[in-house]
Jmol script that loads the backbone (N, CA, C; Angstrom):
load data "model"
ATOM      1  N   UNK A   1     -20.556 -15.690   6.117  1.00  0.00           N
ATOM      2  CA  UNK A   1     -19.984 -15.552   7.441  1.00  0.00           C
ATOM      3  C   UNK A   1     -18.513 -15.162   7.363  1.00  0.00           C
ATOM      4  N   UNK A   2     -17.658 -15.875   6.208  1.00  0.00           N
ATOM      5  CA  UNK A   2     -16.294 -15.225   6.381  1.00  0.00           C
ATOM      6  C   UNK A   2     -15.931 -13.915   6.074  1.00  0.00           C
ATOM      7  N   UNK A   3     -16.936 -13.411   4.900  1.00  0.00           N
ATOM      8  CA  UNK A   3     -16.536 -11.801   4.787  1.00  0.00           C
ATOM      9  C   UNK A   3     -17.305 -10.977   5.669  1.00  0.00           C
ATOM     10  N   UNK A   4     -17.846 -11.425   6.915  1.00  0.00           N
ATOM     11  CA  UNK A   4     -18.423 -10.908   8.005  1.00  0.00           C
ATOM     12  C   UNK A   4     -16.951 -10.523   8.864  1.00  0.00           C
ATOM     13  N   UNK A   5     -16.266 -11.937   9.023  1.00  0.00           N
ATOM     14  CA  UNK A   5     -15.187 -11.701   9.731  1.00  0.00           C
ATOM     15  C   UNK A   5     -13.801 -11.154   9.298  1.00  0.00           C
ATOM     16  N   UNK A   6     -13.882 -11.408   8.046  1.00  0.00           N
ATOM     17  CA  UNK A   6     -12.618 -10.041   7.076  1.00  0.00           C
ATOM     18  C   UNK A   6     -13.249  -8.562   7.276  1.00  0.00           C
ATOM     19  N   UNK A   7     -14.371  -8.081   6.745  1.00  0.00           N
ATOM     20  CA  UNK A   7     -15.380  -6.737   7.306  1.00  0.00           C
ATOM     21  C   UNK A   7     -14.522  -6.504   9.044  1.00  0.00           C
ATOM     22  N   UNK A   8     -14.746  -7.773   9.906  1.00  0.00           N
ATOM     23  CA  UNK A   8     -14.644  -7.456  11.189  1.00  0.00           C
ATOM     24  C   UNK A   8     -13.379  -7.142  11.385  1.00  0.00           C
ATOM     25  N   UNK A   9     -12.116  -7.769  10.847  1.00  0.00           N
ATOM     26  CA  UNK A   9     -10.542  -7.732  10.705  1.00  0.00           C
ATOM     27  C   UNK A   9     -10.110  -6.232  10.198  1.00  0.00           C
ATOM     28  N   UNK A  10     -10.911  -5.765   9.129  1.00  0.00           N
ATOM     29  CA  UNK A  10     -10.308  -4.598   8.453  1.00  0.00           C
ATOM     30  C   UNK A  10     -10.634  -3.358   9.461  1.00  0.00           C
ATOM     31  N   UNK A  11     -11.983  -3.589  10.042  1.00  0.00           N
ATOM     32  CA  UNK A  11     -12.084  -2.404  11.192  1.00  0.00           C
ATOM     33  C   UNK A  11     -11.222  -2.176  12.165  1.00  0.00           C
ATOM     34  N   UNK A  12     -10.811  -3.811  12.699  1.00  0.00           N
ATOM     35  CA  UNK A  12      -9.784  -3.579  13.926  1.00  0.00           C
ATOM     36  C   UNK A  12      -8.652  -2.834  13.311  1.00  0.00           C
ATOM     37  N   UNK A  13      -8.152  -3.655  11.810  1.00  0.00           N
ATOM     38  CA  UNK A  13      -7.068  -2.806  11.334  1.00  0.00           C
ATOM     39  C   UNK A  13      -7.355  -1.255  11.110  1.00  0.00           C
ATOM     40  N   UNK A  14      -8.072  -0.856  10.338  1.00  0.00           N
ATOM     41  CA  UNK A  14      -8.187   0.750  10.465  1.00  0.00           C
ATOM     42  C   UNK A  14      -8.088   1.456  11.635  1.00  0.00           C
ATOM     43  N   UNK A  15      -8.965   1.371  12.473  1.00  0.00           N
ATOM     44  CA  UNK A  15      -8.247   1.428  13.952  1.00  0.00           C
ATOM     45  C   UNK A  15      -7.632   1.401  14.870  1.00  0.00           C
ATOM     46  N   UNK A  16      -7.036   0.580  14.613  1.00  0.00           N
ATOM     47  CA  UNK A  16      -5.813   0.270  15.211  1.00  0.00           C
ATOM     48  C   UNK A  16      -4.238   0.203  13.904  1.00  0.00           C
ATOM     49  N   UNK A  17      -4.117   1.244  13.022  1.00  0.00           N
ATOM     50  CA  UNK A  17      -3.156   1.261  11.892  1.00  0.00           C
ATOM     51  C   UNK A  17      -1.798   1.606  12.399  1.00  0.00           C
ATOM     52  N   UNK A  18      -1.967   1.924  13.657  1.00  0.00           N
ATOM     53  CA  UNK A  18      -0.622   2.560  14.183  1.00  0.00           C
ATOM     54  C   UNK A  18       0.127   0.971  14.784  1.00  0.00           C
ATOM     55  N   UNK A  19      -0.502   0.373  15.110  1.00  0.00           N
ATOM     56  CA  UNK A  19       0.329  -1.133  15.625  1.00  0.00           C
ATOM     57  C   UNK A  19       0.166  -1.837  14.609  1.00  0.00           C
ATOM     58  N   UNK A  20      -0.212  -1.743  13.484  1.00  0.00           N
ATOM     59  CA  UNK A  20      -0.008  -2.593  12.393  1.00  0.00           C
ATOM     60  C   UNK A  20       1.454  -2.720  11.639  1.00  0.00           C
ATOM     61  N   UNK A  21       2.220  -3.856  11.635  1.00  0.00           N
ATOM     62  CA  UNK A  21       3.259  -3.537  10.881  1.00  0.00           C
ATOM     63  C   UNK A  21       3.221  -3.099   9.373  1.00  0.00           C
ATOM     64  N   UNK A  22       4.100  -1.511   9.210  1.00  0.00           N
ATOM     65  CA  UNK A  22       3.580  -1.406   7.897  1.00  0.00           C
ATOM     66  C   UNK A  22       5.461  -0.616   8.305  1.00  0.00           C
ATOM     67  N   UNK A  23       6.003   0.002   6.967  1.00  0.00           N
ATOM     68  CA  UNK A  23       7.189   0.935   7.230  1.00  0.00           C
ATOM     69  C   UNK A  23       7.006   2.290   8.003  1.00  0.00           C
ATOM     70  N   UNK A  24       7.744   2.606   8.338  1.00  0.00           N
ATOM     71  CA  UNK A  24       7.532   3.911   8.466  1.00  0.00           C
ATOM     72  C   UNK A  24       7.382   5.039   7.955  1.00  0.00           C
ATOM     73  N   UNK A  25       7.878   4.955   6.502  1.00  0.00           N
ATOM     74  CA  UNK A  25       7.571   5.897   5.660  1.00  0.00           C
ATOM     75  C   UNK A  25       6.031   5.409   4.972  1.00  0.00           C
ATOM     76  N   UNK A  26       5.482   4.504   4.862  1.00  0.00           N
ATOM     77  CA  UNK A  26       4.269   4.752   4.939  1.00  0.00           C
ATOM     78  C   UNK A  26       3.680   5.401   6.081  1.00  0.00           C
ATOM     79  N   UNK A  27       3.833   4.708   7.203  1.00  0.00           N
ATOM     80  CA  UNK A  27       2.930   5.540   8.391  1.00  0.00           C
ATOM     81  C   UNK A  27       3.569   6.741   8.779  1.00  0.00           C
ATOM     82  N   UNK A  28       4.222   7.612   8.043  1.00  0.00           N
ATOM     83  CA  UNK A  28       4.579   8.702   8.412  1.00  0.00           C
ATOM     84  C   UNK A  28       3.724   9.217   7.430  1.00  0.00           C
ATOM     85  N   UNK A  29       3.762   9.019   6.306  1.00  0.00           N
ATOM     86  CA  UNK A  29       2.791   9.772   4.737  1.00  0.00           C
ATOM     87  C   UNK A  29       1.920   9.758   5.394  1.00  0.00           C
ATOM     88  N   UNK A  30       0.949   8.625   6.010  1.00  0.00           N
ATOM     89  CA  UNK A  30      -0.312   8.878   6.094  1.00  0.00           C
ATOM     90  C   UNK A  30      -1.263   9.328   7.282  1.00  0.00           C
ATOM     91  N   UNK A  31       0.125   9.447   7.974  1.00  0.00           N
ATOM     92  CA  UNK A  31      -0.101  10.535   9.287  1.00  0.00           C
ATOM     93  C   UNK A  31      -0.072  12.248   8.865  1.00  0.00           C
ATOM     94  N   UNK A  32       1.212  12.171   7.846  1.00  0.00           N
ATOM     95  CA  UNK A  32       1.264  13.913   7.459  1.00  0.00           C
ATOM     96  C   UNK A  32       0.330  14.224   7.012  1.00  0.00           C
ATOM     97  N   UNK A  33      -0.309  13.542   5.837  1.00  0.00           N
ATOM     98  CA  UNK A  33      -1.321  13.684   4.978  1.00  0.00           C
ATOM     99  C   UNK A  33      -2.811  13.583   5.606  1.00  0.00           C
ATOM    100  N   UNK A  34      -2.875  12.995   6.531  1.00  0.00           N
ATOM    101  CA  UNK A  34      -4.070  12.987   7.709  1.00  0.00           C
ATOM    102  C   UNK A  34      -4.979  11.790   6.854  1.00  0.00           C
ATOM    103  N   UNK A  35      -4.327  11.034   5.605  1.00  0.00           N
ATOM    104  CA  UNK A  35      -5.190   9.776   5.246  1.00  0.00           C
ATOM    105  C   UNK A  35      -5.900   9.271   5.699  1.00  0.00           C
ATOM    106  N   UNK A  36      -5.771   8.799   6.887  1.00  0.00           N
ATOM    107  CA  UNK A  36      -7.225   8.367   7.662  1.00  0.00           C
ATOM    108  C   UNK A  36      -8.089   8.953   7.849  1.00  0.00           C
ATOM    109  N   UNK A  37      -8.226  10.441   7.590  1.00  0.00           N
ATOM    110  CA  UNK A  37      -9.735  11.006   8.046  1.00  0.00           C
ATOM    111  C   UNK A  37      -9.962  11.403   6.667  1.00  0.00           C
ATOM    112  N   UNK A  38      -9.655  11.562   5.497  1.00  0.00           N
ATOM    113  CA  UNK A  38     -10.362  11.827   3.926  1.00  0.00           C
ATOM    114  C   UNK A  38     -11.086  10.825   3.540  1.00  0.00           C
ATOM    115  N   UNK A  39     -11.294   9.150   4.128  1.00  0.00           N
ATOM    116  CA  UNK A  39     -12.262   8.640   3.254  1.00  0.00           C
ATOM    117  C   UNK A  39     -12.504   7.883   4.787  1.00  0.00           C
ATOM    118  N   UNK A  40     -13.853   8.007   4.840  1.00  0.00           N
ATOM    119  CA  UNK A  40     -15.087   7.387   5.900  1.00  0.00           C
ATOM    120  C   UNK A  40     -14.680   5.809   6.236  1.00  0.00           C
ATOM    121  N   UNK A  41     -15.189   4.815   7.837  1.00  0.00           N
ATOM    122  CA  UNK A  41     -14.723   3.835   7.397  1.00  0.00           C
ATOM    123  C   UNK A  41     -15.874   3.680   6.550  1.00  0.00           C
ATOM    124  N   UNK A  42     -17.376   3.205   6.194  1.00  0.00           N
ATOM    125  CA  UNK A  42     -17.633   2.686   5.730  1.00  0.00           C
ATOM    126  C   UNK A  42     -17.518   2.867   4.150  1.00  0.00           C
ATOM    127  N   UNK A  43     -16.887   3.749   3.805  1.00  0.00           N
ATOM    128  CA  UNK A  43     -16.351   4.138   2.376  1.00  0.00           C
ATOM    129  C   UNK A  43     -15.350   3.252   1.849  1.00  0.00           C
ATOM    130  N   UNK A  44     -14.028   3.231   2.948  1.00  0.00           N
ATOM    131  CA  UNK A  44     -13.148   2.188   3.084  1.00  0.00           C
ATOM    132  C   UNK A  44     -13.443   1.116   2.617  1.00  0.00           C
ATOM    133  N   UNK A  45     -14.298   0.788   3.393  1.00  0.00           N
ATOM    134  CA  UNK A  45     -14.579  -1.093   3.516  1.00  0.00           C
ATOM    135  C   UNK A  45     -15.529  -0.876   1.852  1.00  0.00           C
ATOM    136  N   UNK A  46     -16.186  -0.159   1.806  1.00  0.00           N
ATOM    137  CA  UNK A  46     -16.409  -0.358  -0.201  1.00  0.00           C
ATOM    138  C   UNK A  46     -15.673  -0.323  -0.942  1.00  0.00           C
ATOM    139  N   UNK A  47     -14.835   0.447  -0.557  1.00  0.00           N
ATOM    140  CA  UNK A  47     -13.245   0.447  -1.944  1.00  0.00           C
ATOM    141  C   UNK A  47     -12.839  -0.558  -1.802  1.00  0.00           C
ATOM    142  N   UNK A  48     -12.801  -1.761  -0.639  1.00  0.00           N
ATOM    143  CA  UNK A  48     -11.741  -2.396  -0.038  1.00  0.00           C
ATOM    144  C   UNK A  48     -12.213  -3.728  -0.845  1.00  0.00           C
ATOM    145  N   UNK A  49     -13.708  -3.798  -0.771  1.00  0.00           N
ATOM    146  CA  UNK A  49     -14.481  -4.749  -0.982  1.00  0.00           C
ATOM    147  C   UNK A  49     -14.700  -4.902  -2.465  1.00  0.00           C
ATOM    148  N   UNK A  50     -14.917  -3.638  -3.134  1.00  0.00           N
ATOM    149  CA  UNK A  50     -14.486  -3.563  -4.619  1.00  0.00           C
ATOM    150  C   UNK A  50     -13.637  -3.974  -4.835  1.00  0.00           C
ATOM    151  N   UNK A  51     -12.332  -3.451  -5.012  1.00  0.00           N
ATOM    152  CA  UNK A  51     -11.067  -3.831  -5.739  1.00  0.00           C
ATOM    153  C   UNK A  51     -11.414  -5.563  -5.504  1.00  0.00           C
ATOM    154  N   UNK A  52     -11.152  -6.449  -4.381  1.00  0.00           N
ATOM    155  CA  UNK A  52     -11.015  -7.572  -4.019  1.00  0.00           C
ATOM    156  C   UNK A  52     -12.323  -7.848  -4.228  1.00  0.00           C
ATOM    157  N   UNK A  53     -13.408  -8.186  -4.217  1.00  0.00           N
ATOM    158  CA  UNK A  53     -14.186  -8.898  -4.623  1.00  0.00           C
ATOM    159  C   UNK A  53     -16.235  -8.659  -5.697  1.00  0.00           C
ATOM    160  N   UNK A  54     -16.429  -7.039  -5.345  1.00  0.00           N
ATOM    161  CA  UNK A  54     -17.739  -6.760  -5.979  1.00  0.00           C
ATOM    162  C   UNK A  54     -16.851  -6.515  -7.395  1.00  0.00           C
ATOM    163  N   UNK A  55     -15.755  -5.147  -7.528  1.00  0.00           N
ATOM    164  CA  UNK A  55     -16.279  -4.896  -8.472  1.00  0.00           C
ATOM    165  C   UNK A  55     -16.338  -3.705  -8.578  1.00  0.00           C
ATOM    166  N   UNK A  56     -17.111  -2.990  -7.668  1.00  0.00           N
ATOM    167  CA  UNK A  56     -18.611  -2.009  -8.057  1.00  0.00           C
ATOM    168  C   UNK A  56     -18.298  -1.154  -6.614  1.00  0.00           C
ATOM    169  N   UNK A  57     -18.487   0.902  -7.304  1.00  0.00           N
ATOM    170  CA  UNK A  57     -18.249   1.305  -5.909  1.00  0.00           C
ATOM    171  C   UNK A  57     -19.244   2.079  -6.101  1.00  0.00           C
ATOM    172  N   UNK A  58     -19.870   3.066  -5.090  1.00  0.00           N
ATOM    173  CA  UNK A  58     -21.448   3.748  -5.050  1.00  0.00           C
ATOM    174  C   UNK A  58     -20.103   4.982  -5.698  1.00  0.00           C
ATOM    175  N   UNK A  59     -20.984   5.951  -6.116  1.00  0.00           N
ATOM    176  CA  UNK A  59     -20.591   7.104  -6.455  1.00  0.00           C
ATOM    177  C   UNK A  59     -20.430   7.982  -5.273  1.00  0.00           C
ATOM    178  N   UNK A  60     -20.905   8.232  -4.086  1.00  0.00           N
ATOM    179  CA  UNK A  60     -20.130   8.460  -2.847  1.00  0.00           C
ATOM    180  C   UNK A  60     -18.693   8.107  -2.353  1.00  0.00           C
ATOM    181  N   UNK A  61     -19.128   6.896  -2.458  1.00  0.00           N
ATOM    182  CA  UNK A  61     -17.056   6.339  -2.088  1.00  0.00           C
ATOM    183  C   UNK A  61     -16.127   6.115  -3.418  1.00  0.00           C
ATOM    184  N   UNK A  62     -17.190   6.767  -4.395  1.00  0.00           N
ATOM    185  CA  UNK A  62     -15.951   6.868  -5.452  1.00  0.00           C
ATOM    186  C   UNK A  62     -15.415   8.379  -4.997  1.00  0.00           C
ATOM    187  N   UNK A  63     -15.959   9.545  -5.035  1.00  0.00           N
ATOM    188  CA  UNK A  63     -15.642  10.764  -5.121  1.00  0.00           C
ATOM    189  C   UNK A  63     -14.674  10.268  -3.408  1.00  0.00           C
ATOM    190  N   UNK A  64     -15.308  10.342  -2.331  1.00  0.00           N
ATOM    191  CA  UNK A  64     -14.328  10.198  -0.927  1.00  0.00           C
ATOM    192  C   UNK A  64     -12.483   9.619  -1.621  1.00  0.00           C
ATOM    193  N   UNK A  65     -12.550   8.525  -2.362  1.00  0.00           N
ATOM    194  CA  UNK A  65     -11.684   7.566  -2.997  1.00  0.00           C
ATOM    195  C   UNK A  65     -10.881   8.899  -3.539  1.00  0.00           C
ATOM    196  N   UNK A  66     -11.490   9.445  -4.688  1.00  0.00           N
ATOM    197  CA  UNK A  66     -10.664  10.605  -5.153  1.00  0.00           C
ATOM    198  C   UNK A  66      -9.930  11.293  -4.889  1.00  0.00           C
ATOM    199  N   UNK A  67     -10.711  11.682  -3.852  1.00  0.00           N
ATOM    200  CA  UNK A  67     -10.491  12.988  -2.773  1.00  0.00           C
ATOM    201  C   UNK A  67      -9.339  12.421  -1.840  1.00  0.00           C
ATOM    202  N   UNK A  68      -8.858  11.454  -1.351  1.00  0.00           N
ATOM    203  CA  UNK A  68      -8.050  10.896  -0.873  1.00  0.00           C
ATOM    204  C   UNK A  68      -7.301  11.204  -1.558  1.00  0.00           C
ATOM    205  N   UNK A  69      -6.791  11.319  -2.591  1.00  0.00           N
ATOM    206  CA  UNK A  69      -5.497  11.582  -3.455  1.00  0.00           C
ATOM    207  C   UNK A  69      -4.456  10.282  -4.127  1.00  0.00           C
ATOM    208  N   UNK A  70      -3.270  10.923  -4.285  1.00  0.00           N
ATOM    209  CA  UNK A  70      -2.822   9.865  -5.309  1.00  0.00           C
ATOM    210  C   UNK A  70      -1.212   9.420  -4.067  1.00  0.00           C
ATOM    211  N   UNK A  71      -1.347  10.485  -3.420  1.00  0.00           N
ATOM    212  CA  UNK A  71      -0.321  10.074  -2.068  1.00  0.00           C
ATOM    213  C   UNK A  71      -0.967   9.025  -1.288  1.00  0.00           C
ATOM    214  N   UNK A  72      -2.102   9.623  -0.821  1.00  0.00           N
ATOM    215  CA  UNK A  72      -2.339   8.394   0.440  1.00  0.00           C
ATOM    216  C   UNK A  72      -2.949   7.449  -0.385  1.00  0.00           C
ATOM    217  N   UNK A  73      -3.302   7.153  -1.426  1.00  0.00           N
ATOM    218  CA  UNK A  73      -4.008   5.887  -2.336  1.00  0.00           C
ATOM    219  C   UNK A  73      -2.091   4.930  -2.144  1.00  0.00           C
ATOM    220  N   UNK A  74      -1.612   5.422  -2.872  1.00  0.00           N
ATOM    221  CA  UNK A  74      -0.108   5.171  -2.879  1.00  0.00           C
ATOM    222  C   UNK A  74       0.243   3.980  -1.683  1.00  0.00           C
ATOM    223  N   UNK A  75      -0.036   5.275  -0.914  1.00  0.00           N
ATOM    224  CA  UNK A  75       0.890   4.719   0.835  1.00  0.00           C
ATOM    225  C   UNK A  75      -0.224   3.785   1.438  1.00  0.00           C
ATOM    226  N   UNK A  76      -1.536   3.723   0.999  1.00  0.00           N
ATOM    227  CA  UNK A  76      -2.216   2.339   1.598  1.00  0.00           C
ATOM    228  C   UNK A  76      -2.623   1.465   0.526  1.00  0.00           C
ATOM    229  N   UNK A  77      -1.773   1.361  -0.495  1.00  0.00           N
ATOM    230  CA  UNK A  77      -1.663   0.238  -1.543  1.00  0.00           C
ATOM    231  C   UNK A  77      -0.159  -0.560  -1.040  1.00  0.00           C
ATOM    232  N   UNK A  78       0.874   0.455  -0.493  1.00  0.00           N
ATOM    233  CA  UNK A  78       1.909  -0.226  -0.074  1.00  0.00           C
ATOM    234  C   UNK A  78       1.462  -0.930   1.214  1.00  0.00           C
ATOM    235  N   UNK A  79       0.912   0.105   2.436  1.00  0.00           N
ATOM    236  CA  UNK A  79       0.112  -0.929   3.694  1.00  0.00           C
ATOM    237  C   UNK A  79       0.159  -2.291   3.200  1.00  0.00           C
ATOM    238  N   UNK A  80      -1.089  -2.115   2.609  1.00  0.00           N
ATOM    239  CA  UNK A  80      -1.611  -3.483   2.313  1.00  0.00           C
ATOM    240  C   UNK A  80      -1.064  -4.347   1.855  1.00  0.00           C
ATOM    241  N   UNK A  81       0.254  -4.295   0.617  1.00  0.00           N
ATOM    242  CA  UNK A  81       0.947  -5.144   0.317  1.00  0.00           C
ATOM    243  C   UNK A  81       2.031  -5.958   1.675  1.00  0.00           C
ATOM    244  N   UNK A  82       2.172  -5.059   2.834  1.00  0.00           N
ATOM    245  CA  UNK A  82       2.756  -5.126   3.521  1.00  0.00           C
ATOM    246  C   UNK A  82       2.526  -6.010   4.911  1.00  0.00           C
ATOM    247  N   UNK A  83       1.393  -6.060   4.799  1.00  0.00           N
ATOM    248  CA  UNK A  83       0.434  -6.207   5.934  1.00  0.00           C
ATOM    249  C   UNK A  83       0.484  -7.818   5.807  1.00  0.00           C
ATOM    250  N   UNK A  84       0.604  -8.376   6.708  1.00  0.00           N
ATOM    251  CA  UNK A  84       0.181 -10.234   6.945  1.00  0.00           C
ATOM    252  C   UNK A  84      -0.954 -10.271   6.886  1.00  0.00           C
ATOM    253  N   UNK A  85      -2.041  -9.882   7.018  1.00  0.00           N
ATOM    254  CA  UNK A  85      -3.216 -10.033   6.840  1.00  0.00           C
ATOM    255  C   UNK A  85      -3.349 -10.411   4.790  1.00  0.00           C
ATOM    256  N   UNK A  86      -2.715  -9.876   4.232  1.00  0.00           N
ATOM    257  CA  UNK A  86      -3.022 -10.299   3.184  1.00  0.00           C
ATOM    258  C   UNK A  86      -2.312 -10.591   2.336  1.00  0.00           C
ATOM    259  N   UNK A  87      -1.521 -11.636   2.995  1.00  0.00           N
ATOM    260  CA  UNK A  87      -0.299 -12.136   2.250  1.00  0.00           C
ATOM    261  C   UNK A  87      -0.566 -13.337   1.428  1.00  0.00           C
ATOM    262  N   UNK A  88      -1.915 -13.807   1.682  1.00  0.00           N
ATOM    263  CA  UNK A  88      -2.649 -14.845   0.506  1.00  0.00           C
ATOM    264  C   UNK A  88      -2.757 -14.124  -1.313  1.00  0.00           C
ATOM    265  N   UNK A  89      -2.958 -12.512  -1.331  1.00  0.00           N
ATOM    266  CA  UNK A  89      -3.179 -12.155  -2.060  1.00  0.00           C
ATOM    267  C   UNK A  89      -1.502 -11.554  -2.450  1.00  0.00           C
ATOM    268  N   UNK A  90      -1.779 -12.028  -4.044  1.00  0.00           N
ATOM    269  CA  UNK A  90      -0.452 -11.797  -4.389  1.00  0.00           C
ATOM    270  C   UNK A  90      -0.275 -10.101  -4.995  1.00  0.00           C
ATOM    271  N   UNK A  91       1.104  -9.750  -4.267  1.00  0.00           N
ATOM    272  CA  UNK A  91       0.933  -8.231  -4.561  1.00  0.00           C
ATOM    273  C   UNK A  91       0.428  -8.012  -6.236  1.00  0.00           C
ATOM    274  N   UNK A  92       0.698  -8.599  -7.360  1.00  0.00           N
ATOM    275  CA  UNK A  92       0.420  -8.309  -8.762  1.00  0.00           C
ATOM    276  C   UNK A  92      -1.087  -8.082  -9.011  1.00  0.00           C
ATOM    277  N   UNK A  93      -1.875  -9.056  -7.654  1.00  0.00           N
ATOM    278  CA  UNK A  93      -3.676  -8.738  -7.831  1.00  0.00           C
ATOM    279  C   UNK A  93      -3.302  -7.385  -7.341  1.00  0.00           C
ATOM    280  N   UNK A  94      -2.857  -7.167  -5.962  1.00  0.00           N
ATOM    281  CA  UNK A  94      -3.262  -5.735  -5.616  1.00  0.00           C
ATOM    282  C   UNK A  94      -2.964  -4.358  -6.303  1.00  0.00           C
ATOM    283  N   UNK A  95      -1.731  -4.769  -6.780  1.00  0.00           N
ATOM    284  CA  UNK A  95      -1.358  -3.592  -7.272  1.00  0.00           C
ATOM    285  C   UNK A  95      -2.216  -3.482  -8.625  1.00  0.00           C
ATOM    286  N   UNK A  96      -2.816  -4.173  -9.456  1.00  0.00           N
ATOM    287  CA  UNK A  96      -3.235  -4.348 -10.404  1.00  0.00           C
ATOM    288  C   UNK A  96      -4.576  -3.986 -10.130  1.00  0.00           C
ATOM    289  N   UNK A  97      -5.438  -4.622  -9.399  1.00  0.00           N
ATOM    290  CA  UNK A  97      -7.044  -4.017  -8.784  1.00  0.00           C
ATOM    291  C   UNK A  97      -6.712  -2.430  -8.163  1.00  0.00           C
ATOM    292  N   UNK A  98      -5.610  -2.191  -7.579  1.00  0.00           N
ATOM    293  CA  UNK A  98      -5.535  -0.839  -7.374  1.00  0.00           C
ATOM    294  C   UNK A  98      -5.670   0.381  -7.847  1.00  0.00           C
ATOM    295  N   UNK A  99      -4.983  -0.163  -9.372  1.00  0.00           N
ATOM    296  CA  UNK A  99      -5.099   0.778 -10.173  1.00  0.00           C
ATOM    297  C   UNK A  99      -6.701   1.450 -10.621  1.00  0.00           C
TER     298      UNK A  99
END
end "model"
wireframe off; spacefill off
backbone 0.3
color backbone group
């Protein structure tokens, strides 16, 4: 039930990324770069769910993942470090599962 309601949290956030506090030079990168539309949400929520807890990504949202690039991978590794939503997780996991 709780990673029902993290699943449910990360959608509002993707959706709503523009009222999320993040810098502005992130949300400027990933507006120029059009980051939000190169990887699907439900692609998202597999990368998202990998790094932090499977593991394991389908070979679909690996290639989408790719294809995203090494800019907007960048600028929503900083998001996220940034973000209150996941300030339980210490940036050294993220940046480290990021890689």
């Amino acid at each position: 039930m709780a990673s029902l309601h993290v699943y449910s949290v990360l959608v509002v956030l993707l959706l709503t990324c523009e009222a999320v506090m993040a810098t502005k030079e992130n949300d400027q990168i990933i507006k120029e770069k059009n980051c939000e539309t190169k990887m699907g949400l439900p692609c998202f929520l597999e990368a998202f769910t990998s790094i932090f807890e499977t593991g394991s990504i389908s070979n679909k949202c690996c290639v989408e993942l790719v294809v995203l690039g090494k800019v907007c991978h960048s600028a929503l590794v900083r998001w996220t470090l940034e973000n209150p939503l996941f300030k339980d997780l210490s940036p050294a996991t993220i940046i480290a599962k990021s890689i």
